[in-house]
Structures are given as structure tokens and as C-alpha cells.
C-alpha positions in Angstrom: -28.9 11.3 -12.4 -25.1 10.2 -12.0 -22.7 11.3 -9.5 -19.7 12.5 -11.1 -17.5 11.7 -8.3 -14.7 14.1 -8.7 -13.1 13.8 -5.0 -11.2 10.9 -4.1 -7.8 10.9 -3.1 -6.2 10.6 -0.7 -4.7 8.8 -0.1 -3.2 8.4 1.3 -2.1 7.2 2.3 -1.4 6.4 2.3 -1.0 3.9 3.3 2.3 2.4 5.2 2.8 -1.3 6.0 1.0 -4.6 6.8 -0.3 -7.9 5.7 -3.5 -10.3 6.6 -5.6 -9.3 9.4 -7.5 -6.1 8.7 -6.6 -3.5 11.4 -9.0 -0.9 13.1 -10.6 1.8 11.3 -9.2 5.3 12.7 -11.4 7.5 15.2 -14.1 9.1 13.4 -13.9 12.0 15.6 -10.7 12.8 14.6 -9.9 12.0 10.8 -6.9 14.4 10.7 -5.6 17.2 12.6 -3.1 20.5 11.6 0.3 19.4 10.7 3.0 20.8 12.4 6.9 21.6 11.0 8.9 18.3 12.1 12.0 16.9 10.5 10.8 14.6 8.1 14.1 12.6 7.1 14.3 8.9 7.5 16.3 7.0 9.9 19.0 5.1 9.8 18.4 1.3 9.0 17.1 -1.4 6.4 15.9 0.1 2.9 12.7 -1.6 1.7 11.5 -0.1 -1.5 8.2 -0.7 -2.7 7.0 -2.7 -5.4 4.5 -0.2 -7.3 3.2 -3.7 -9.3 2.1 -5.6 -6.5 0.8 -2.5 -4.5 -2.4 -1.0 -4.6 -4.9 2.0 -3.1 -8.5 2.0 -3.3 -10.6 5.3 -2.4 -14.4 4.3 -2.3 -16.8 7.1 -2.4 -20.2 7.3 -1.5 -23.5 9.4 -2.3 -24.9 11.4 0.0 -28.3 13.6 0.3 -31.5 13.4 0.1 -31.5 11.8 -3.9 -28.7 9.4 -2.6 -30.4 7.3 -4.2 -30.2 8.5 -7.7 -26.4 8.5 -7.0 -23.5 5.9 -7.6 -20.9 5.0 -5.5 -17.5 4.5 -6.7 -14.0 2.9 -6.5 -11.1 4.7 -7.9 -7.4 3.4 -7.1 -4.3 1.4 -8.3 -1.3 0.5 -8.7 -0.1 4.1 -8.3 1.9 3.7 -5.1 6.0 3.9 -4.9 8.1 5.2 -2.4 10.6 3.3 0.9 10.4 2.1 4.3 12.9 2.2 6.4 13.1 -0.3 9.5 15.8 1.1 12.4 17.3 -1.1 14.8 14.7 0.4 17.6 11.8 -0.5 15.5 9.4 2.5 16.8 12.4 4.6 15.1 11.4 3.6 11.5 10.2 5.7 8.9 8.6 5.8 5.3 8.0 8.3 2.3 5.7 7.6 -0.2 4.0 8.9 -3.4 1.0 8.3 -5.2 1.0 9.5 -8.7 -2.8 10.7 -9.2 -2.3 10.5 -13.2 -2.4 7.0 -12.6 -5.5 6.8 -10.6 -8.5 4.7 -12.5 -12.1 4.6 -11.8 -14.6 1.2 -11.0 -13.2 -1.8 -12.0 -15.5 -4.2 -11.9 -14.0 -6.4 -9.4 -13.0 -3.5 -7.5 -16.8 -2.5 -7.4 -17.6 -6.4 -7.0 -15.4 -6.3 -4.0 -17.5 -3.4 -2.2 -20.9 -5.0 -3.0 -21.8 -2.4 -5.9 -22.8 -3.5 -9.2 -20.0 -4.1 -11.1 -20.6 -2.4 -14.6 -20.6 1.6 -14.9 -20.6 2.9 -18.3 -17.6 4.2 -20.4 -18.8 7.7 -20.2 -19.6 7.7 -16.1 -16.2 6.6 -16.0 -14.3 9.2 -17.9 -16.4 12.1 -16.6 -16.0 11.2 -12.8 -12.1 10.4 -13.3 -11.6 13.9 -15.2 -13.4 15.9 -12.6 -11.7 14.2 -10.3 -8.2 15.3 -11.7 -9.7 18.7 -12.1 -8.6 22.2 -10.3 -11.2 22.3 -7.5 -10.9 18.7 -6.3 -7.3 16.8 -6.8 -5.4 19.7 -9.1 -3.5 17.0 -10.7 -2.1 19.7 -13.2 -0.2 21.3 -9.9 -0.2 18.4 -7.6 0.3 15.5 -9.4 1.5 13.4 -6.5 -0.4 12.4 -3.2 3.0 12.7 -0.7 3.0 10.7 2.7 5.7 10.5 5.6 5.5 9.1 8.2 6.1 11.6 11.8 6.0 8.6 14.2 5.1 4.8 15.5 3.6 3.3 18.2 2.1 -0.4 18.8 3.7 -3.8 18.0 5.4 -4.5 15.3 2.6 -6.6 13.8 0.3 -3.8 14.0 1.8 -0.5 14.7 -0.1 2.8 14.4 1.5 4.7 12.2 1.4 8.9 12.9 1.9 10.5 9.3 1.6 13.5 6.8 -0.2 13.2 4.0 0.0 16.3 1.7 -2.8 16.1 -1.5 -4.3 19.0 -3.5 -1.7 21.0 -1.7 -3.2 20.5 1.6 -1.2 18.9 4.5 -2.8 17.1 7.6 -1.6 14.8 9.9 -3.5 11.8 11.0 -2.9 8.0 12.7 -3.2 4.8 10.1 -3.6 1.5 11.8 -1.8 -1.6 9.7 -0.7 -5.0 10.2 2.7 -5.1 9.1 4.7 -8.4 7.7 7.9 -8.4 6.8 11.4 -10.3 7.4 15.0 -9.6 5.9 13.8 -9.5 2.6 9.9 -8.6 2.0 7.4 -6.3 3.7 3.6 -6.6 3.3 1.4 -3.6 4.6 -2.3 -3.9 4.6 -5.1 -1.4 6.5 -8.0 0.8 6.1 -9.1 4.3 7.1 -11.2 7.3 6.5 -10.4 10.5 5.6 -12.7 14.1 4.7 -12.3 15.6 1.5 -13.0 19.1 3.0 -10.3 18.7 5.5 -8.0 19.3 2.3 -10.1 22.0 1.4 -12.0 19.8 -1.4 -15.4 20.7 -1.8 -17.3 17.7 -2.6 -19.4 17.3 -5.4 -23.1 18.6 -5.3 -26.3 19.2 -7.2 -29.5 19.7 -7.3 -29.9 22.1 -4.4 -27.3 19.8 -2.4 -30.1 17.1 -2.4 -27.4 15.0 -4.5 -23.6 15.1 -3.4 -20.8 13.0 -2.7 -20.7 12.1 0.9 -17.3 14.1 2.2 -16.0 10.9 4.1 -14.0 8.6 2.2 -13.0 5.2 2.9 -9.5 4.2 1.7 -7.7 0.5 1.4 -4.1 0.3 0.7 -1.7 -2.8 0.1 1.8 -2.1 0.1 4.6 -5.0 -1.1 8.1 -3.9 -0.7 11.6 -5.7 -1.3 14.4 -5.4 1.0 17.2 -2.8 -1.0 21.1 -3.4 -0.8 23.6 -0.3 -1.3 
């Protein structure tokens, strides 16, 4: 029996700033909370605009249930990622908005799934069915959302690892939650690296389930994001 993980997103996301060490996971307790109506404009400072080539999410999803077993887990992501940073002068002031286009989402590359410590090969077939299901109109809606949208609300923490408060809208849900990253950057080029988790049913995603709900696609997923973004001129 395969998982047909239909789920993933999030993205996430996404998803902010960072660079070599790998920073804390957030609270499990606490994966994302109500969002609340703030003005979401960016500040005043140096444009960085992301490099969608050299930047990349990863959602890795998990089976879950008593026939776990018979499950697979997998690794959907990209280079789907584009958006801007903006650094103020008081750095705590800087801000970012950024999209991830879920059309361009793709499912278990072999070194993706390498990476995670899965078997790398899944078949053509597994492949398409959990990426359409995963576009479809009970999990990601692609047809009516088509874009994963984060913005960042706040910062706190040192500049090589802030804690970055944002709103991530996907499936046309919006939560707020804290990513951890470790941030790089000078006058020219920005690097952004972390991980966190996120719930699928806190975006009012069902996950997937069968038999009974002795097979399903664990709710929690686990997302890794790299952002790469030049320094922009007027």
C-alpha cells in the first residue's frame, strides 16, 4: 500500500534568511498561532531580491498509524521560492515578503530522499499521484491558491541568527509562527538557511488517510529552506 502524500506545503516558509549552521527547530508546542491584522509593508532600507535559482524549500512528510509501515515518506520542494528582503538601518526593523509558487513544487528526488535517509527511487506513478493530490482542492487548492505567501511581522535575536515572527498564508489559511535562521549577508549577498515544523490541520488540511485511519500521513511536517538573495540598486 502507498501513501499518496497529498499535504505538503507550507511552506513556508517560508523560509527567511541564513547560511551554515543549522538553527533550532521551533517549539513543538506551539507550531503556529491565530494571525492577527498588522501592517505588513516593508521598511525602509537595502533591497535584496532573491535568487529563485539558487534557492530551495523542502517539505518532508512522514507516515503515520498503525500500517506506518506500509507507508512511504516523501520530499517534495524546489526551486519555487522568489520574493525581497529588506535590511533597515536598526536591523530588528527589517522585513521580507516572499512567495512560493506551488505549481512548481516536485516530488522525491532521489538525492533529496538520499539526503533524509529514505531510499532514493519511488516510481513514476507514486510520484505523479502524490504530487496531483497534493495540488488538489482539499489539501493545497493550487487552482485557487497557487502561491504559498510569507511576511514577515517581526525580529528578534542577533543578526547571525534572528528569530523571525512571520505570516505564512497557504490553502487560504493564515497563521503566524516564529522561524529560527542563521542569516549571512554583506553589501551585496544574503544567505538564509533553517528548519521548522509546521501542522497541516492548522491550515485546515486534512491529512491523508486510509484504511480505517490505520494508514495516514503524519499531520507534522518538517520543512528546510535555503534562501540566496542579491543586493538590488534603484
Amino acid at each position: 500500500m502507498r501513501i499518496k502524500i497529498l499535504s505538503l506545503i507550507f511552506i513556508v516558509l517560508p523560509v527567511l534568511v541564513a547560511c551554515q549552521a543549522v538553527p533550532r527547530p521551533a517549539d513543538e508546542d506551539g507550531l503556529t498561532r491565530p494571525a492577527q491584522a498588522r501592517d505588513l509593508s516593508l521598511p525602509e532600507g537595502r533591497s535584496y531580491l532573491v535568487l529563485p535559482r539558487q534557492s530551495e524549500v523542502r517539505f518532508v512528510v512522514s507516515p503515520a498509524g498503525a500500517l506506518a509501515r506500509f507507508g512511504h515518506p516523501h520530499v517534495i520542494g524546489g526551486a519555487a521560492i522568489d520574493g525581497e528582503i529588506r535590511l533597515a538601518e536598526d536591523f530588528h526593523d527589517s522585513g521580507l515578503e516572499l512567495v512560493i509558487d506551488v505549481a512548481q513544487l516536485v516530488v522525491d528526488r532521489p538525492n533529496w530522499r538520499l539526503d533524509e535517509g529514505f531510499e532514493p527511487d519511488m516510481s513514476e506513478s507514486a510520484i505523479e499521484d502524490t504530487r496531483r493530490n497534493m495540488l488538489a482542492a482539499d489539501q493545497l487548492d493550487a487552482e485557487n491558491n497557487p502561491f504559498i505567501e510569507i511576511r514577515s511581522i517581526g525580529l528578534s535575536g542577533p543578526r547571525w541568527q534572528p528569530d523571525i515572527e512571520a505570516q505564512i498564508t497557504l490553502a487560504g489559511q493564515t497563521r503566524e509562527l516564529t522561524v529560527p535562521v542563521t542569516l549571512s549577508m554583506d553589501d551585496y549577498n544574503l544567505t538564509a538557511v533553517g528548519r521548522f515544523s509546521i501542522r497541516q490541520s492548522e491550515f485546515g488540511i486534512t491529512p491523508f488517510s486510509a484504511a480505517g485511519g490505520s494508514l495516514q500521513v503524519a499531520d507534522e511536517v518538517l520543512i528546510r529552506f535555503r534562501i540566496m538573495a542579491m543586493a538590488f540598486d534603484d
